[in-house]
C-alpha positions as protocol buffer text, in pm:
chain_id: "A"
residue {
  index: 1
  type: UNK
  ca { x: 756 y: 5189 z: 4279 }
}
residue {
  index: 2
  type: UNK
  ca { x: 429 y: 5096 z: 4313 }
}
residue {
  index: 3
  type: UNK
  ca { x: 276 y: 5442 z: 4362 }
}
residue {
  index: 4
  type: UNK
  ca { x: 390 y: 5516 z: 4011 }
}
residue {
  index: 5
  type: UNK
  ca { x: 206 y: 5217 z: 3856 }
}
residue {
  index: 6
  type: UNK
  ca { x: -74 y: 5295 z: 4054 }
}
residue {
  index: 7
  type: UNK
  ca { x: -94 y: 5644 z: 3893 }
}
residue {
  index: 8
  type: UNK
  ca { x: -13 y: 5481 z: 3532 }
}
residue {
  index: 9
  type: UNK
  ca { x: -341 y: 5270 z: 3565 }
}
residue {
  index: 10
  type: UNK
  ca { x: -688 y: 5367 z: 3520 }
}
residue {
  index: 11
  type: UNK
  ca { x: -793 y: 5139 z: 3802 }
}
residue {
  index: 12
  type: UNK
  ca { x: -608 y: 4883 z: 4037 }
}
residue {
  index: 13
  type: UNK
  ca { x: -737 y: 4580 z: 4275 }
}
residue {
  index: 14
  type: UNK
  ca { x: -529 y: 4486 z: 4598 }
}
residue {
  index: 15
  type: UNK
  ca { x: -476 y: 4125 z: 4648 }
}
residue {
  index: 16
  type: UNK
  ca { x: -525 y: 4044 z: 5006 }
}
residue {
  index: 17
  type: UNK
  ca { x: -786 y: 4147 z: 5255 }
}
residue {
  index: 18
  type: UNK
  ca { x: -616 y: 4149 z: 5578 }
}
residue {
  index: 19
  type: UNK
  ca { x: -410 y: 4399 z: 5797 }
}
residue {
  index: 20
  type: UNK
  ca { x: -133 y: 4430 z: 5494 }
}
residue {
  index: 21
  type: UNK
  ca { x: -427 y: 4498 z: 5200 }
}
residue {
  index: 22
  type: UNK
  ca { x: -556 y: 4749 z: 5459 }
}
residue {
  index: 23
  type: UNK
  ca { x: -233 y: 4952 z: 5525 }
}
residue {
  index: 24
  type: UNK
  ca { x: -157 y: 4922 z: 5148 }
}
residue {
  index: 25
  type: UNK
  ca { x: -501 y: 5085 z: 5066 }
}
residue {
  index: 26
  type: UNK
  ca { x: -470 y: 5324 z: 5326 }
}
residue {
  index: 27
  type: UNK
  ca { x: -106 y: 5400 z: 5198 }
}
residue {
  index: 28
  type: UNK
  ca { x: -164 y: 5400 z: 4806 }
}
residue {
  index: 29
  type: UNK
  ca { x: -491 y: 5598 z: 4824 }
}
residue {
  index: 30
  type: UNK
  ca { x: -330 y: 5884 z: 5065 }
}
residue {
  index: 31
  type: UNK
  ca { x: -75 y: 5915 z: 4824 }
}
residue {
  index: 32
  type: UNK
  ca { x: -244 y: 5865 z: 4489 }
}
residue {
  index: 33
  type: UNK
  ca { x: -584 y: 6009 z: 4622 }
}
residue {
  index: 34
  type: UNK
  ca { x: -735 y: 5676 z: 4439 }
}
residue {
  index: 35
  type: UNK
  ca { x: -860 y: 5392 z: 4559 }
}
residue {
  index: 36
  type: UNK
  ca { x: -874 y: 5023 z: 4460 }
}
residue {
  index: 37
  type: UNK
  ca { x: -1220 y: 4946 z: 4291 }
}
residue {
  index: 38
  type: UNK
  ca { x: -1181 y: 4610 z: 4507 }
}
residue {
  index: 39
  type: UNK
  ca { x: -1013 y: 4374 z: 4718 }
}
residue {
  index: 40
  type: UNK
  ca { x: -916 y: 3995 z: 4572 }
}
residue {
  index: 41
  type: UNK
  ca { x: -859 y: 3722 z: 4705 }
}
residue {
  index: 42
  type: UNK
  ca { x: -832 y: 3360 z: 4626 }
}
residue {
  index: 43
  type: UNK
  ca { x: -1123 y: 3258 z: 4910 }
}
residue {
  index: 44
  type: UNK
  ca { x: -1413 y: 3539 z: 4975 }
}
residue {
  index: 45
  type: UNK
  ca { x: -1619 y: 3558 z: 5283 }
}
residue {
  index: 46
  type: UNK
  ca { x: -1709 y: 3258 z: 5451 }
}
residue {
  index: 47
  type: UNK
  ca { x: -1491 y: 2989 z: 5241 }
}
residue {
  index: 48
  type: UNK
  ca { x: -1167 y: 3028 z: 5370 }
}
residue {
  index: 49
  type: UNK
  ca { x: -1001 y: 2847 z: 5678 }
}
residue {
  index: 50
  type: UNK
  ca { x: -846 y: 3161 z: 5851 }
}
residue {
  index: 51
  type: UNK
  ca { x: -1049 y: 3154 z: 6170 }
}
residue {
  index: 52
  type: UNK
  ca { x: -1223 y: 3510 z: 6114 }
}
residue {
  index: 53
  type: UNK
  ca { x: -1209 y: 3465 z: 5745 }
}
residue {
  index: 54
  type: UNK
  ca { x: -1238 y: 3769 z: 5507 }
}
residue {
  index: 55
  type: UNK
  ca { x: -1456 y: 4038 z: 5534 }
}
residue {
  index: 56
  type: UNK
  ca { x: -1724 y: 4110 z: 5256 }
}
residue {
  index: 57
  type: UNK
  ca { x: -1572 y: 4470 z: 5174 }
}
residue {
  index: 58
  type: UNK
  ca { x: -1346 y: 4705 z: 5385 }
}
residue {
  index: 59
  type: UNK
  ca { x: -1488 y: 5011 z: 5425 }
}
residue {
  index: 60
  type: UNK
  ca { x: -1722 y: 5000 z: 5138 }
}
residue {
  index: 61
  type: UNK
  ca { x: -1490 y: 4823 z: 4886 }
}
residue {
  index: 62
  type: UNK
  ca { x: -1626 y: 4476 z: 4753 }
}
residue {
  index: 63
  type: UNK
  ca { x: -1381 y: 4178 z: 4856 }
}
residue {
  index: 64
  type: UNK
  ca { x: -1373 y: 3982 z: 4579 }
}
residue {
  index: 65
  type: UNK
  ca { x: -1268 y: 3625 z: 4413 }
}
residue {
  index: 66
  type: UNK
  ca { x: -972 y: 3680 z: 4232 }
}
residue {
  index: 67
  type: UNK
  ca { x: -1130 y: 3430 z: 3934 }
}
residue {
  index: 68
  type: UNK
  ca { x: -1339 y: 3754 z: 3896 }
}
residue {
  index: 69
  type: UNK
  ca { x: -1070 y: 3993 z: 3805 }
}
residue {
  index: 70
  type: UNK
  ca { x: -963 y: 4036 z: 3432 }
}
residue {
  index: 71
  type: UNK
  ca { x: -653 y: 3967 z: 3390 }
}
residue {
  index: 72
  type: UNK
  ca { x: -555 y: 4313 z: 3264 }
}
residue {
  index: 73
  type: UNK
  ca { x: -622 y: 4482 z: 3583 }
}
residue {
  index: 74
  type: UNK
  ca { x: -342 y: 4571 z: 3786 }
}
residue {
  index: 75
  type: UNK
  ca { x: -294 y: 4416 z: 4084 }
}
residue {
  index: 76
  type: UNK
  ca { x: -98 y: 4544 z: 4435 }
}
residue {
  index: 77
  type: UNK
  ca { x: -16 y: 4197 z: 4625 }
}
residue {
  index: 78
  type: UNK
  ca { x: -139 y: 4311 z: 4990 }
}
residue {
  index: 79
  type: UNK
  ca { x: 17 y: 3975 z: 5147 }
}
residue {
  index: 80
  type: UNK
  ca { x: 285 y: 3869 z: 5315 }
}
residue {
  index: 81
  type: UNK
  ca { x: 623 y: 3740 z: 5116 }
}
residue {
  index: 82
  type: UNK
  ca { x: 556 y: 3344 z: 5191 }
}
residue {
  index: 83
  type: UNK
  ca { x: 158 y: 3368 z: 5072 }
}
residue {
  index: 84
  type: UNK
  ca { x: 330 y: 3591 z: 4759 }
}
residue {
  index: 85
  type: UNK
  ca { x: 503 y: 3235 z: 4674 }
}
residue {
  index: 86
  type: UNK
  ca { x: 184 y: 3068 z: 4645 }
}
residue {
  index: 87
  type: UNK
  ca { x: -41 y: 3369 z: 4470 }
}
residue {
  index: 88
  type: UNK
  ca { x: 196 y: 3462 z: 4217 }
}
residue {
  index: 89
  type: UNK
  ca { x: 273 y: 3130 z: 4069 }
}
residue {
  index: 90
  type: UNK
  ca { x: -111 y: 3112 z: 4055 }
}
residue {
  index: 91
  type: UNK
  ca { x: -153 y: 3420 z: 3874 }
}
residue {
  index: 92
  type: UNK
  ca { x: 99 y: 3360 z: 3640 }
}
residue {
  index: 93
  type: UNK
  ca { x: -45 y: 3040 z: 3522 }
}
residue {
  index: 94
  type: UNK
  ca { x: -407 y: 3194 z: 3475 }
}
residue {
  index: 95
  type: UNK
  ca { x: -301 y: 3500 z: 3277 }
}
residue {
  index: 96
  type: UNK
  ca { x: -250 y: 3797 z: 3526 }
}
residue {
  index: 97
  type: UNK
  ca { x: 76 y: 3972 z: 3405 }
}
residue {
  index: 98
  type: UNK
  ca { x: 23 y: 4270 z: 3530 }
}
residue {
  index: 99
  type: UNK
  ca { x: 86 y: 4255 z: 3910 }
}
residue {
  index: 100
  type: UNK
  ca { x: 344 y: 4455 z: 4151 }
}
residue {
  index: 101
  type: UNK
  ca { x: 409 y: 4232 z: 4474 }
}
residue {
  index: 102
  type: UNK
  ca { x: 508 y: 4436 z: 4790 }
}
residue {
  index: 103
  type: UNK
  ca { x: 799 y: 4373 z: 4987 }
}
């Protein structure tokens, strides 16, 4: 369960920066009391083609490229299952291992 990796972790990032990332950090953080030292995603602010794009941070926490993440950190994939087939074959190939997809 993902709260339990959460808690195993020193830190965690959430992949994803829309409504899901949101309710995910909102979610993880009531129960865990910690929250994600960012947000990743594979566009940031202003290069993406989703027509409001991604916000710079959500409520104070940086939205970040994922290329800026080492690949140790664990990641909670805030997306949707059909954008999880595209971002996990991607992180697989540059490294990240260490990665709990929601469902």
């Amino acid at each position: 369960m993902v709260i339990d990796e959460v808690k195993k972790n020193d830190s965690y990032v959430i992949y994803g920066a829309q409504v899901i990332a949101v309710g995910a950090r909102e979610a993880i953080a009531h129960l865990t009391g910690k929250q994600p030292i960012s947000f990743a995603v594979g566009k940031p602010a202003g290069k993406t083609w989703f027509p409001t794009g991604n916000p710079e941070e959500i409520d104070g926490i940086p939205v970040v490229s994922i290329d800026t993440i080492p690949v140790d950190t664990f990641i909670v994939l805030g997306i949707t299952e059909l954008i999880q087939q595209e971002v996990i074959p991607y992180l697989d190939e540059h490294g990240y291992k260490n990665y709990y997809p929601l469902t």
